[in-house]
mmCIF file as gemmi writes it, N, C-alpha and C atoms, coordinates in Angstrom:
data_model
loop_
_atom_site.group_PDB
_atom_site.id
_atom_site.type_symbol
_atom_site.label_atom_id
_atom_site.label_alt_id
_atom_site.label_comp_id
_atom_site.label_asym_id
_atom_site.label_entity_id
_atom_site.label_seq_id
_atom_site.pdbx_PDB_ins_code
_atom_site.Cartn_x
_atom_site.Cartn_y
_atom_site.Cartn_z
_atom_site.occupancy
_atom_site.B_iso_or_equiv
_atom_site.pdbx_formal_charge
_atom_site.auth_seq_id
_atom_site.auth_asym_id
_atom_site.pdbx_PDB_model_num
ATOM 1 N N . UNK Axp A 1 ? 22.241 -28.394 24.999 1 0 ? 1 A 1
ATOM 2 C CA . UNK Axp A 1 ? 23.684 -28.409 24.926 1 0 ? 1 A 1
ATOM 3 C C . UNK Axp A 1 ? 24.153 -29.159 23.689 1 0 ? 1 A 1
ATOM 4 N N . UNK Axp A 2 ? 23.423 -30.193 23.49 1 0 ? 2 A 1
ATOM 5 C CA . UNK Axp A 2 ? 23.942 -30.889 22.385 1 0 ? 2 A 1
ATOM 6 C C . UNK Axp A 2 ? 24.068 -30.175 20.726 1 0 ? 2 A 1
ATOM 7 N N . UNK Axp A 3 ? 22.635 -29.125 21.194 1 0 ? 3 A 1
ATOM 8 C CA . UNK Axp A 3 ? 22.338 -28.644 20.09 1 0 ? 3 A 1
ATOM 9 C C . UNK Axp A 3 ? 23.6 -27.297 19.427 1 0 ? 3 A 1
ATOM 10 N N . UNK Axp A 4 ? 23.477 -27.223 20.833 1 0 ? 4 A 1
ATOM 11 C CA . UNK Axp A 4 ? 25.229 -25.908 20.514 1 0 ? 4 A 1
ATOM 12 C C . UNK Axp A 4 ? 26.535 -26.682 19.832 1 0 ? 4 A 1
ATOM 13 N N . UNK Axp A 5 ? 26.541 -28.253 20.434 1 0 ? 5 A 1
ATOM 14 C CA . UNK Axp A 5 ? 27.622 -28.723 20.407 1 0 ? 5 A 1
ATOM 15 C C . UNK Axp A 5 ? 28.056 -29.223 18.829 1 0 ? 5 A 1
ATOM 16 N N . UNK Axp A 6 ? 26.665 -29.373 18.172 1 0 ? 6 A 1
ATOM 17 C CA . UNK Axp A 6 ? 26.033 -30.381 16.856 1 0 ? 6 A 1
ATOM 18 C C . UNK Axp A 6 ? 26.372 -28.449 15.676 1 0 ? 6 A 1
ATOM 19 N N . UNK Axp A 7 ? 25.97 -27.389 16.539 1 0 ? 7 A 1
ATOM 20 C CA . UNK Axp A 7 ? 26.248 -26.023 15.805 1 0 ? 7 A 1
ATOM 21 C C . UNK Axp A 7 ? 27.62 -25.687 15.506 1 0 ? 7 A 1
ATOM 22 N N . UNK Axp A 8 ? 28.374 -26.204 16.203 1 0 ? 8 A 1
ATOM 23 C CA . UNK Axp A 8 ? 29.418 -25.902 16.317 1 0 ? 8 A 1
ATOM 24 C C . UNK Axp A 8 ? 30.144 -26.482 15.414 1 0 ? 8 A 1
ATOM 25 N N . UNK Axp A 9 ? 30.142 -27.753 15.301 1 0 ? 9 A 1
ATOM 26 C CA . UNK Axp A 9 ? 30.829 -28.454 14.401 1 0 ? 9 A 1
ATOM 27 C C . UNK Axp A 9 ? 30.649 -28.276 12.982 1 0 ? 9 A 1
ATOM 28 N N . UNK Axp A 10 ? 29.479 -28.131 12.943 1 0 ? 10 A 1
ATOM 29 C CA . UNK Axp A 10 ? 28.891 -28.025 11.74 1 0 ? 10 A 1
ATOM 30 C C . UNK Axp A 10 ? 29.31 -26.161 11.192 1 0 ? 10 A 1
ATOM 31 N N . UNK Axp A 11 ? 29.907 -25.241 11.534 1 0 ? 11 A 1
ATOM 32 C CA . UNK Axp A 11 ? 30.226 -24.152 11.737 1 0 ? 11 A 1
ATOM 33 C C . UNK Axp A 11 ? 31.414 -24.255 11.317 1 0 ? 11 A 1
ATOM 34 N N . UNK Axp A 12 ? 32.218 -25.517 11.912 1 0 ? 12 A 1
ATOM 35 C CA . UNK Axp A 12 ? 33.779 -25.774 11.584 1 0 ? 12 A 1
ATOM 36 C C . UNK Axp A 12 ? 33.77 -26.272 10.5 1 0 ? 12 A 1
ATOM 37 N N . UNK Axp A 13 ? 32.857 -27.796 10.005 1 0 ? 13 A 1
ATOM 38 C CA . UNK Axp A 13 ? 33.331 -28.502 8.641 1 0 ? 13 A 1
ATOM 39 C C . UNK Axp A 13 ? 32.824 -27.416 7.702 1 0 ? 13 A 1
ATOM 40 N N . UNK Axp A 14 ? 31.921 -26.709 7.91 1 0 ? 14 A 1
ATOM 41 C CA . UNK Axp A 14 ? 31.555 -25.51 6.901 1 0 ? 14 A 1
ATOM 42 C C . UNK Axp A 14 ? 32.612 -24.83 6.328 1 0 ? 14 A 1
ATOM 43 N N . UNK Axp A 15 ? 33.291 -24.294 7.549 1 0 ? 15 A 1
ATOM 44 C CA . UNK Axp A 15 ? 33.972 -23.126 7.293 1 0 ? 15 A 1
ATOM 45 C C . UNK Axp A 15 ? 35.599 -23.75 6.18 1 0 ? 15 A 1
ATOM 46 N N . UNK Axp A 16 ? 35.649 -24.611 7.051 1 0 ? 16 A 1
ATOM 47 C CA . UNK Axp A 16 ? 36.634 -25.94 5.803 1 0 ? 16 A 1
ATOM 48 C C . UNK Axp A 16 ? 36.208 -26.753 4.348 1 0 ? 16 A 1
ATOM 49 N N . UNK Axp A 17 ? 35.156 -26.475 4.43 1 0 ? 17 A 1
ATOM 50 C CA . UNK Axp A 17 ? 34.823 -26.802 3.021 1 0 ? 17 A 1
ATOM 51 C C . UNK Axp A 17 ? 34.282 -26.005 2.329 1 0 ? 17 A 1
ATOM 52 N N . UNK Axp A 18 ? 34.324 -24.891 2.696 1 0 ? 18 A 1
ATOM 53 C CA . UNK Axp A 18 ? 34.594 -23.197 2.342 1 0 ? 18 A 1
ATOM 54 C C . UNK Axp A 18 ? 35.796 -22.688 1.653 1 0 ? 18 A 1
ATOM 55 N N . UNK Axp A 19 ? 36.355 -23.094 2.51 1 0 ? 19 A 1
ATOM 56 C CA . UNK Axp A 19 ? 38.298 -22.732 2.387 1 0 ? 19 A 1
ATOM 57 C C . UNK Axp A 19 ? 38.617 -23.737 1.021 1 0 ? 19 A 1
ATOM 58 N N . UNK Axp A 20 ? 37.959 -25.341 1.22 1 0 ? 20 A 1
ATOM 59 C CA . UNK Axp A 20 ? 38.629 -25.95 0.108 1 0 ? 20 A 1
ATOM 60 C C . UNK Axp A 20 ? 38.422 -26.201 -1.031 1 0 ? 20 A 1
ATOM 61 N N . UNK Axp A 21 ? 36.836 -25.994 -1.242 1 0 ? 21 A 1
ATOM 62 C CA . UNK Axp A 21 ? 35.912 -25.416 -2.522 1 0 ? 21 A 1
ATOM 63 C C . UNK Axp A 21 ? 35.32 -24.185 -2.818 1 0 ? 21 A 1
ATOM 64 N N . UNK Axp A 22 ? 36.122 -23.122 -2.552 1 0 ? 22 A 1
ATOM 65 C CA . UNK Axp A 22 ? 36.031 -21.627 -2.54 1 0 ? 22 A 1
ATOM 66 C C . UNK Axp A 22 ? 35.684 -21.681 -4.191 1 0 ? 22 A 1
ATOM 67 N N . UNK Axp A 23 ? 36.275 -22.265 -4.946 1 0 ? 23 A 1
ATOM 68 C CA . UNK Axp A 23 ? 36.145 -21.334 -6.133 1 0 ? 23 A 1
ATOM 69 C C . UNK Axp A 23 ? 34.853 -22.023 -6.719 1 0 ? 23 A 1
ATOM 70 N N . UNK Axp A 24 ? 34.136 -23.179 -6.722 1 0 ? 24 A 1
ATOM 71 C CA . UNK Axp A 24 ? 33.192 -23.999 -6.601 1 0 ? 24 A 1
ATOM 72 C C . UNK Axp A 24 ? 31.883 -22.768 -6.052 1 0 ? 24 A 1
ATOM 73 N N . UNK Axp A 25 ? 32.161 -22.688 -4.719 1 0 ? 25 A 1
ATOM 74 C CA . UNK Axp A 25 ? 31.382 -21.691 -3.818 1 0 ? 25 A 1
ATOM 75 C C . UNK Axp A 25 ? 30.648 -20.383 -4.978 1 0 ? 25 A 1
ATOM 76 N N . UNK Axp A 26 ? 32.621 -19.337 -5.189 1 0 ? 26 A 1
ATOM 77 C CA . UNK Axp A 26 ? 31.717 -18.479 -5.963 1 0 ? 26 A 1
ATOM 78 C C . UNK Axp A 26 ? 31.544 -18.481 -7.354 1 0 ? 26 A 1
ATOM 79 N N . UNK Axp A 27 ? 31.362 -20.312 -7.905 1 0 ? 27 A 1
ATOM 80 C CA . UNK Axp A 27 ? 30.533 -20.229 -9.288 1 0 ? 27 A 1
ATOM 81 C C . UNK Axp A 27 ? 28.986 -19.76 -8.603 1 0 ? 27 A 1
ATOM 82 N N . UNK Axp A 28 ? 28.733 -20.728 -7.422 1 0 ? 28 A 1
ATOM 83 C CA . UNK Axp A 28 ? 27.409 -20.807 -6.957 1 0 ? 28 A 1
ATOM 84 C C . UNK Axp A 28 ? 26.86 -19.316 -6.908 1 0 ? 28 A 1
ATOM 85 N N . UNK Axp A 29 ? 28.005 -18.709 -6.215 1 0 ? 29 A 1
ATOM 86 C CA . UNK Axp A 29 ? 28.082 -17.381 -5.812 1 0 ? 29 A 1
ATOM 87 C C . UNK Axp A 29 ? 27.1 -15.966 -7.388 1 0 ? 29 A 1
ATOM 88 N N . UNK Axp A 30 ? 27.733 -16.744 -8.388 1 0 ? 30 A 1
ATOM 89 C CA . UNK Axp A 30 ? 28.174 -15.626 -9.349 1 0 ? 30 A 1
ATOM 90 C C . UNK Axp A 30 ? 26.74 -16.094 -10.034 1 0 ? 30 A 1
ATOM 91 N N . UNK Axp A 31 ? 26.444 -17.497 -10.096 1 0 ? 31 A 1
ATOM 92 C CA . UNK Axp A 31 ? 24.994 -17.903 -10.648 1 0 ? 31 A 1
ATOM 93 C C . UNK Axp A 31 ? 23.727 -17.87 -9.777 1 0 ? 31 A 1
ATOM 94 N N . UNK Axp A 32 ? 24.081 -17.497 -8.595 1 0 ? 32 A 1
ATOM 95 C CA . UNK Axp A 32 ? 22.902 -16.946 -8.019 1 0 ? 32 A 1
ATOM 96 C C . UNK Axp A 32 ? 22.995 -15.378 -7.855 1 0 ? 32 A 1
ATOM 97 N N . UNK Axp A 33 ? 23.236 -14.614 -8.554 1 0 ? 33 A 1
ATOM 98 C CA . UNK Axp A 33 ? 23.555 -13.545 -7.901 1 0 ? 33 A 1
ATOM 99 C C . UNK Axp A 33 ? 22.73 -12.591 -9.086 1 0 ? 33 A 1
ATOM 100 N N . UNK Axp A 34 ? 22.687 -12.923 -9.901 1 0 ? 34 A 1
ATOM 101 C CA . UNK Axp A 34 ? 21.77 -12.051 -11.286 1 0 ? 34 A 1
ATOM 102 C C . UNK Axp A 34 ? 20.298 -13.42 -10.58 1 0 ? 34 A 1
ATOM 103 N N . UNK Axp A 35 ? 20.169 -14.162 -10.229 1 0 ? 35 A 1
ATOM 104 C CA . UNK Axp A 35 ? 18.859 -14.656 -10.486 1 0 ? 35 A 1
ATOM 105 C C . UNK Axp A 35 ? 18.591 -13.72 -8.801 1 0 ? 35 A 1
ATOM 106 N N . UNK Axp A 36 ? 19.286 -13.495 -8.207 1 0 ? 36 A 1
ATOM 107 C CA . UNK Axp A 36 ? 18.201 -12.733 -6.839 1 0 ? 36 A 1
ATOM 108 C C . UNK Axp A 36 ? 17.799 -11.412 -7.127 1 0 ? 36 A 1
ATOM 109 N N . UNK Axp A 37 ? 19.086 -10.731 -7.972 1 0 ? 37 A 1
ATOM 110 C CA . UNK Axp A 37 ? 18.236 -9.404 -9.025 1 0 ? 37 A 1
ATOM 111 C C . UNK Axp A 37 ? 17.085 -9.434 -9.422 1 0 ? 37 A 1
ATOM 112 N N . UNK Axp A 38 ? 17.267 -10.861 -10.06 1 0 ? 38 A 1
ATOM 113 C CA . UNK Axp A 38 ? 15.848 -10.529 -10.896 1 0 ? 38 A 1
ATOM 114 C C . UNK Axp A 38 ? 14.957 -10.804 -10.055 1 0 ? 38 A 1
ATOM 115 N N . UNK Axp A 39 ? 14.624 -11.903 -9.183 1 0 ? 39 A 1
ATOM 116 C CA . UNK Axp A 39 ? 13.559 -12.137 -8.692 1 0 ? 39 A 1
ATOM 117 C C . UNK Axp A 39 ? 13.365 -10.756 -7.439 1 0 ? 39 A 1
ATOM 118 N N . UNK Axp A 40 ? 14.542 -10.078 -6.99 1 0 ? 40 A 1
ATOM 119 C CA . UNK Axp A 40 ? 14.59 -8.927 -6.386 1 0 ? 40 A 1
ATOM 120 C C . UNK Axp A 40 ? 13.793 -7.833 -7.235 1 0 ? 40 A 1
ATOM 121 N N . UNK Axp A 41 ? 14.071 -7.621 -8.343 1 0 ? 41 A 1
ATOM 122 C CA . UNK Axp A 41 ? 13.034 -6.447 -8.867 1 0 ? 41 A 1
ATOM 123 C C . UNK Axp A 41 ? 12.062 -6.932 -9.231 1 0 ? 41 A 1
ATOM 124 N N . UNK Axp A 42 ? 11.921 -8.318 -9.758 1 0 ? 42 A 1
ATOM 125 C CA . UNK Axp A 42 ? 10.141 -8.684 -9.832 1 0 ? 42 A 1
ATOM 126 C C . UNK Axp A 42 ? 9.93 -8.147 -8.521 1 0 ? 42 A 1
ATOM 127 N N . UNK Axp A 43 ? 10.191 -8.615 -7.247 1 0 ? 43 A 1
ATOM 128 C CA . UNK Axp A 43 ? 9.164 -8.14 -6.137 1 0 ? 43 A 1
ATOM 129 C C . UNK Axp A 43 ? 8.977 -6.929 -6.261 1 0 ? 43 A 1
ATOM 130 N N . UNK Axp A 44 ? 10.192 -6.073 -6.669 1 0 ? 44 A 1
ATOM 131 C CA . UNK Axp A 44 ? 9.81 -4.44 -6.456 1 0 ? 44 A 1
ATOM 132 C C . UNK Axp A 44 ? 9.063 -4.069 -7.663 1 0 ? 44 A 1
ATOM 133 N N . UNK Axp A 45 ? 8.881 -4.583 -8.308 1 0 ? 45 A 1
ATOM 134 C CA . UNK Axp A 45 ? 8.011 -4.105 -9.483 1 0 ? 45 A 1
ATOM 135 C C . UNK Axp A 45 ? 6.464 -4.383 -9.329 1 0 ? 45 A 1
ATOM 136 N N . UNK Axp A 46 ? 6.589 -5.614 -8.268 1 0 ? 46 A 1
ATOM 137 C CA . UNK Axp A 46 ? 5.221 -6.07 -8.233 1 0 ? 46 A 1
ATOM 138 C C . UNK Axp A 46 ? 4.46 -5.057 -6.725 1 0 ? 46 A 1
ATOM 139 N N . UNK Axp A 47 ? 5.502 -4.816 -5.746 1 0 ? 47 A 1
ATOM 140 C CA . UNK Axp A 47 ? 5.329 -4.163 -4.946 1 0 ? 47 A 1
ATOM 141 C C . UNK Axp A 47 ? 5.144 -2.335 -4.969 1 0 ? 47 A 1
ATOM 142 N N . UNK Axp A 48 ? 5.557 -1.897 -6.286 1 0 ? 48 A 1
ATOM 143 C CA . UNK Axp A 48 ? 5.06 -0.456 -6.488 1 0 ? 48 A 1
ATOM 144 C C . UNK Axp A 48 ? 3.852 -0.836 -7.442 1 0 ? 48 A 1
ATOM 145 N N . UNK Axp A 49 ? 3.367 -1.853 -8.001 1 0 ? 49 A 1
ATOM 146 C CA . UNK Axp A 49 ? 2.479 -2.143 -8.625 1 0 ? 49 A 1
ATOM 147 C C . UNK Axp A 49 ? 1.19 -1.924 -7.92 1 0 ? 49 A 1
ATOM 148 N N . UNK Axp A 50 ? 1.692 -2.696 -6.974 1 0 ? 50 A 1
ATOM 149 C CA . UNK Axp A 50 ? 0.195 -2.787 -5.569 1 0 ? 50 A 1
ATOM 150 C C . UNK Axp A 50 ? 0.192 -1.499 -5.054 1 0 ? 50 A 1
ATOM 151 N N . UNK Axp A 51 ? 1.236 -0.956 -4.382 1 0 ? 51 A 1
ATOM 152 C CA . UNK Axp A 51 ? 1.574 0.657 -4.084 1 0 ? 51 A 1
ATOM 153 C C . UNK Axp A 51 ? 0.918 1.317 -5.198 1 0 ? 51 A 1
ATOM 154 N N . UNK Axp A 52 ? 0.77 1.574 -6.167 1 0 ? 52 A 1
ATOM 155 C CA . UNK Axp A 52 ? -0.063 2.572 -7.077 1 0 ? 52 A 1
ATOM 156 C C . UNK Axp A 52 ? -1.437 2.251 -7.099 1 0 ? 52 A 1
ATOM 157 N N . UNK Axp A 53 ? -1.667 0.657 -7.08 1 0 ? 53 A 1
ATOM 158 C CA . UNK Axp A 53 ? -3.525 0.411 -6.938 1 0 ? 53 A 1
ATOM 159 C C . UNK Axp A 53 ? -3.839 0.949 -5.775 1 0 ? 53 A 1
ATOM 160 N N . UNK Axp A 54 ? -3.637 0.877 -4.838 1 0 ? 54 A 1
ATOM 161 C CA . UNK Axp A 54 ? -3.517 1.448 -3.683 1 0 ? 54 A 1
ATOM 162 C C . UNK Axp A 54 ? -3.949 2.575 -3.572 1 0 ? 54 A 1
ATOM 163 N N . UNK Axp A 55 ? -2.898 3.476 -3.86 1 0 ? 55 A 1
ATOM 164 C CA . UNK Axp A 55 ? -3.151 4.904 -4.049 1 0 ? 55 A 1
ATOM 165 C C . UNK Axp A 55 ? -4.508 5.41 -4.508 1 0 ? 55 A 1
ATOM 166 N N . UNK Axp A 56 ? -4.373 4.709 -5.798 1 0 ? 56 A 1
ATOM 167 C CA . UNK Axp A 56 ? -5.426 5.294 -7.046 1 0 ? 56 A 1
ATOM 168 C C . UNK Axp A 56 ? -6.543 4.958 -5.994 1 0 ? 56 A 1
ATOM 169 N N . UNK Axp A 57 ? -6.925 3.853 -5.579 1 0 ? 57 A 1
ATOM 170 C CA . UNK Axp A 57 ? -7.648 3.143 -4.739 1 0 ? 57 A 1
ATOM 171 C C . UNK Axp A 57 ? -8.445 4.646 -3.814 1 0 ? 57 A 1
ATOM 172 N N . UNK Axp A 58 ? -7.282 4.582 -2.816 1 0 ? 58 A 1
ATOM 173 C CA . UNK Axp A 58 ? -7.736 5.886 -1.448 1 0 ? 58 A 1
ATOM 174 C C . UNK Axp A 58 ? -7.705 6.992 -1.965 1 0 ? 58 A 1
ATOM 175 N N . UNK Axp A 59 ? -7.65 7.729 -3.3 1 0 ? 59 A 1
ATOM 176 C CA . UNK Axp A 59 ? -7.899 8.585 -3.968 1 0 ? 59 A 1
ATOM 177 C C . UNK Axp A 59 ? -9.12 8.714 -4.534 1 0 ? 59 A 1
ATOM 178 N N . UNK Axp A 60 ? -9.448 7.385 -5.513 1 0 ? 60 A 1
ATOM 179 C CA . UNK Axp A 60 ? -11.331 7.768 -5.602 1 0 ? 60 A 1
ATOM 180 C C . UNK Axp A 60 ? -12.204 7.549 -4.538 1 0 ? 60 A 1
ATOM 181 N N . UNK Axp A 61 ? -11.759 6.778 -3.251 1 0 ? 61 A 1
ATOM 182 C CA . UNK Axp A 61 ? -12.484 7.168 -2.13 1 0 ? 61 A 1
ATOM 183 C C . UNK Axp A 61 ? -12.657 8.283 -1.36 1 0 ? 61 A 1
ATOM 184 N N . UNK Axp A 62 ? -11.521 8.925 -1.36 1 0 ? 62 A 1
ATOM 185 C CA . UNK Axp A 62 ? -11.359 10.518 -0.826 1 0 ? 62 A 1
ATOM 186 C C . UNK Axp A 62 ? -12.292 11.333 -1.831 1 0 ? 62 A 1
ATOM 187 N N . UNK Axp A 63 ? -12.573 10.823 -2.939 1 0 ? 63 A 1
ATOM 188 C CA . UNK Axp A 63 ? -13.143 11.611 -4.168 1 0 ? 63 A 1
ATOM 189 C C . UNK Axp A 63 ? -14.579 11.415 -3.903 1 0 ? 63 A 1
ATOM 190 N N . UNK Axp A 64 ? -14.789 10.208 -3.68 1 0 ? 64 A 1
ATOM 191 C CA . UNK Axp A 64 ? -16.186 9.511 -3.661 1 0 ? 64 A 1
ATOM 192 C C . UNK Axp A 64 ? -17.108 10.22 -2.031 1 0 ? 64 A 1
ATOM 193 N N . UNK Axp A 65 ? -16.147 10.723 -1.312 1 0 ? 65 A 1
ATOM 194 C CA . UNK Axp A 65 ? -16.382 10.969 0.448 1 0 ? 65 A 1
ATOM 195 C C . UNK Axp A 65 ? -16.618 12.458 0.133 1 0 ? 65 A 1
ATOM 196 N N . UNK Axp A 66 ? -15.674 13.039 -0.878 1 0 ? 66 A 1
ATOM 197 C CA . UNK Axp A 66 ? -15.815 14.633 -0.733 1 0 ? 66 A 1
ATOM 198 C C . UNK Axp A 66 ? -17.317 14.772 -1.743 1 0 ? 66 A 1
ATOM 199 N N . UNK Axp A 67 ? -17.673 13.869 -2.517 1 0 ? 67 A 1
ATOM 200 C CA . UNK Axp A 67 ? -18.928 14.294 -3.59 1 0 ? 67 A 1
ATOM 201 C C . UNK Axp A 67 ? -19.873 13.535 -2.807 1 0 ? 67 A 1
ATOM 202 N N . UNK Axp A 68 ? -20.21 12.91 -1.883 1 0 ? 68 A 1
ATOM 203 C CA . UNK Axp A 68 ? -21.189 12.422 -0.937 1 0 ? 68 A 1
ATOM 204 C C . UNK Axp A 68 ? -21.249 13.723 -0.431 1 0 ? 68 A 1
ATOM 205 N N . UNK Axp A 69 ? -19.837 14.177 0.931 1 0 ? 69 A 1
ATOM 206 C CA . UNK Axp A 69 ? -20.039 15.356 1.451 1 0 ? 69 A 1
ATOM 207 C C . UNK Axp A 69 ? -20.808 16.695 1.059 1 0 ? 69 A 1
ATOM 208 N N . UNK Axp A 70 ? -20.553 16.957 -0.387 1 0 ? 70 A 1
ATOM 209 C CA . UNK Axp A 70 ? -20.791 17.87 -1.275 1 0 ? 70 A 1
ATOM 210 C C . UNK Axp A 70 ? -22.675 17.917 -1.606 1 0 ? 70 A 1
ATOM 211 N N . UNK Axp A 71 ? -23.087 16.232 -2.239 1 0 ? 71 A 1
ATOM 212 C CA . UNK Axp A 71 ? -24.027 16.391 -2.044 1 0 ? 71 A 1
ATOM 213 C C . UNK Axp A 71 ? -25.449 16.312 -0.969 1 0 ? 71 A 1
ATOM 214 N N . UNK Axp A 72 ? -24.455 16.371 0.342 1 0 ? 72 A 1
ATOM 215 C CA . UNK Axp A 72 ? -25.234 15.992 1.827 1 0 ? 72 A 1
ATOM 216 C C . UNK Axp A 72 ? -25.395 17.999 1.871 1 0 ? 72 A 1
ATOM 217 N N . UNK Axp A 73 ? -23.997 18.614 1.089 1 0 ? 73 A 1
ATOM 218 C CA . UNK Axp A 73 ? -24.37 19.951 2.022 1 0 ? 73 A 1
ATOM 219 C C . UNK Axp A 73 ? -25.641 20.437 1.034 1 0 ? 73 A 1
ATOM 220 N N . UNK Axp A 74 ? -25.662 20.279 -0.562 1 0 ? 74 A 1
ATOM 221 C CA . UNK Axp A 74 ? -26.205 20.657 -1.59 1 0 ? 74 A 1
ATOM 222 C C . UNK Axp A 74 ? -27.881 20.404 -0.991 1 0 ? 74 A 1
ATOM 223 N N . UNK Axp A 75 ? -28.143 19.199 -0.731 1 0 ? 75 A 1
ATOM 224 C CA . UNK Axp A 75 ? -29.284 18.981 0.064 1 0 ? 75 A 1
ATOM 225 C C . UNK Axp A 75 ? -29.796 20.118 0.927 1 0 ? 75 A 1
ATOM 226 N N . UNK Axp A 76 ? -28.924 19.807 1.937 1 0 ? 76 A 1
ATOM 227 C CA . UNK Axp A 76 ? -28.941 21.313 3.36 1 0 ? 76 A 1
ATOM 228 C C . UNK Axp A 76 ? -29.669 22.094 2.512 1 0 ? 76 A 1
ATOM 229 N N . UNK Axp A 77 ? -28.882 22.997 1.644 1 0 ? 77 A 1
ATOM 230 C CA . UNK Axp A 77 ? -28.94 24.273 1.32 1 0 ? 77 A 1
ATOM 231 C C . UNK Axp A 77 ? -30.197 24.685 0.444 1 0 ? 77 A 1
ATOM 232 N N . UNK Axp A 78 ? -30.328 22.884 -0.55 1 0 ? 78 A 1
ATOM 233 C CA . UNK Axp A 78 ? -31.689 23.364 -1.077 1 0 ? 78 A 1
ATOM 234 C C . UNK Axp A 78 ? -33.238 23.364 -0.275 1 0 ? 78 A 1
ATOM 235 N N . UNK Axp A 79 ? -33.072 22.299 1.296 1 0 ? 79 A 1
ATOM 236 C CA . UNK Axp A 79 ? -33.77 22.875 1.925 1 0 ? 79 A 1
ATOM 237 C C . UNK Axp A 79 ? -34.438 24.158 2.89 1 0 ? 79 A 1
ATOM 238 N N . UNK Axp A 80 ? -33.448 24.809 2.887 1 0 ? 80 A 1
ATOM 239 C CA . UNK Axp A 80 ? -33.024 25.818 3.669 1 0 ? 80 A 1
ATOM 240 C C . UNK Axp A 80 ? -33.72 27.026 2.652 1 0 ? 80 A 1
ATOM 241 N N . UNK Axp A 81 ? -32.965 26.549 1.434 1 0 ? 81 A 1
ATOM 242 C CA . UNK Axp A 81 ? -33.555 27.18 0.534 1 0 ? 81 A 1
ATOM 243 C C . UNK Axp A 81 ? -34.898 27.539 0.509 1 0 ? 81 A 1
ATOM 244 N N . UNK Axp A 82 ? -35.949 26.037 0.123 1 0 ? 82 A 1
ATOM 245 C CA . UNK Axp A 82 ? -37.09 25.698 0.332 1 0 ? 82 A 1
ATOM 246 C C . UNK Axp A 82 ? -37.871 26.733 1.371 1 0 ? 82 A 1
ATOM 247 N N . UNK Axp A 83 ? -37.17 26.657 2.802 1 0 ? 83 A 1
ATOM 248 C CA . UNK Axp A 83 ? -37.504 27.102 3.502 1 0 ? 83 A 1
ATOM 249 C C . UNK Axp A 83 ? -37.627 28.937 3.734 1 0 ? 83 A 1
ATOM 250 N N . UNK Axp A 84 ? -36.78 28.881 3.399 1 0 ? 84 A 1
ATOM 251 C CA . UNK Axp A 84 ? -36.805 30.717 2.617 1 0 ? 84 A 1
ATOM 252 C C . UNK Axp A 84 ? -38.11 30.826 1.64 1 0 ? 84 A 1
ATOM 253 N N . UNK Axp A 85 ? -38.155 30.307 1.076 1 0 ? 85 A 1
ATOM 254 C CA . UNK Axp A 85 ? -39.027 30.595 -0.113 1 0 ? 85 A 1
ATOM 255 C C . UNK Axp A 85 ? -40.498 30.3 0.437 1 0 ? 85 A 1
ATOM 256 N N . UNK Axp A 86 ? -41.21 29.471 1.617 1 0 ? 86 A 1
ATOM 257 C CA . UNK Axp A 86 ? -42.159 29.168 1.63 1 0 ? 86 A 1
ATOM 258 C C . UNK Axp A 86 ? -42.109 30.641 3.442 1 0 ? 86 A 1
ATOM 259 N N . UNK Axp A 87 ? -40.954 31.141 3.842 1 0 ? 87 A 1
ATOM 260 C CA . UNK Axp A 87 ? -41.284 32.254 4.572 1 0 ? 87 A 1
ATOM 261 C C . UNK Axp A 87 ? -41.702 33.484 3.626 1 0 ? 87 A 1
ATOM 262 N N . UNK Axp A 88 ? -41.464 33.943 2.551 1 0 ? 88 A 1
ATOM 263 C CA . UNK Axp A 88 ? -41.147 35.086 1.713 1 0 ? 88 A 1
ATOM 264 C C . UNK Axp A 88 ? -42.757 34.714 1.25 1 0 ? 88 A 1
ATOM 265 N N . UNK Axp A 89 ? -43.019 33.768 1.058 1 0 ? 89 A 1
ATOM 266 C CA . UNK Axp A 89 ? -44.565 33.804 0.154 1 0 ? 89 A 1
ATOM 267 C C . UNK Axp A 89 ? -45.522 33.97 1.761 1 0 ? 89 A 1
ATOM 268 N N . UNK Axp A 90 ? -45.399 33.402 2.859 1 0 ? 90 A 1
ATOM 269 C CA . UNK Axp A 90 ? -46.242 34.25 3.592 1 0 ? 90 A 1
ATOM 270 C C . UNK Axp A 90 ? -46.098 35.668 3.893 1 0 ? 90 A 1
ATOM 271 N N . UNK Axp A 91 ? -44.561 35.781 3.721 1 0 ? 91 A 1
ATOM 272 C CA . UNK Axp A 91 ? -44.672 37.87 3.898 1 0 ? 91 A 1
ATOM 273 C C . UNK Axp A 91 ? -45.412 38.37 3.087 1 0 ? 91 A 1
ATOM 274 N N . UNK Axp A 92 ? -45.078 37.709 1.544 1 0 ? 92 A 1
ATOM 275 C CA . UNK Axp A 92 ? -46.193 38.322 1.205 1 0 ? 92 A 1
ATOM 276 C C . UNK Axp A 92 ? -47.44 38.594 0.84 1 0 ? 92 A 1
ATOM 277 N N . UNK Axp A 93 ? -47.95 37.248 1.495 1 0 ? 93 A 1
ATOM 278 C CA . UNK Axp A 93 ? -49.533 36.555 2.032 1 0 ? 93 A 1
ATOM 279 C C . UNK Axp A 93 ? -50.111 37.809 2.829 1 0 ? 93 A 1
ATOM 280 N N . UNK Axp A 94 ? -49.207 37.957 4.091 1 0 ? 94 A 1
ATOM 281 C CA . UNK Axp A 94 ? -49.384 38.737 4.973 1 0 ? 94 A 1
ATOM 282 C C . UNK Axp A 94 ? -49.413 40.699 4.68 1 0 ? 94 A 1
ATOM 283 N N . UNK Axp A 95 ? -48.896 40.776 3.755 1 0 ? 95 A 1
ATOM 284 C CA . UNK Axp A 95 ? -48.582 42.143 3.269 1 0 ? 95 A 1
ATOM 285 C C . UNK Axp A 95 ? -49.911 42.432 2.225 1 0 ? 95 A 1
ATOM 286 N N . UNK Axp A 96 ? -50.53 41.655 1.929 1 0 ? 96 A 1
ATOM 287 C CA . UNK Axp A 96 ? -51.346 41.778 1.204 1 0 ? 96 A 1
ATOM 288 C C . UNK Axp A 96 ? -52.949 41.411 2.076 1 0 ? 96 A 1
């Protein structure tokens, strides 16, 4: 309760020394207001910064997953291959 009571007041002398140093207020106002820009687009500059490593990032992994994939099937096929080739030389073991 006290703590509402201690909010309150402090809500009132605010709002009165608001009213009686208003123009004080928006110097504060007008000199913080280009510095939150800026430090506002540093973050966004630094935050599409990371957003593009990122990207690039899960892009040569998608790259790196499809040329693993690629050479897991390349394998397959040259055994398979293999395997063709060592049936065809008994056909024609056998044909002869």
């Amino acid at each position: 309760m006290s703590l509402l009571i201690g909010g309150v007041i402090s809500a009132i002398f605010g709002l009165i020394s608001l009213i009686f140093w208003w123009s004080d207020f928006m110097t504060i106002v007008k000199g913080a207001f280009p510095i939150g820009l800026l430090l506002g687009g540093a973050l966004a500059i630094y935050v599409g910064i990371d957003e593009i490593q990122d990207k690039i990032s899960e892009d040569k992994q998608t790259h790196e997953e499809k040329l693993e994939k690629a050479k897991e099937e390349i394998e397959l096929i040259k055994a398979q291959a293999e395997k063709y080739k060592e049936e065809l030389s008994k056909l024609k073991e056998t044909k002869l």
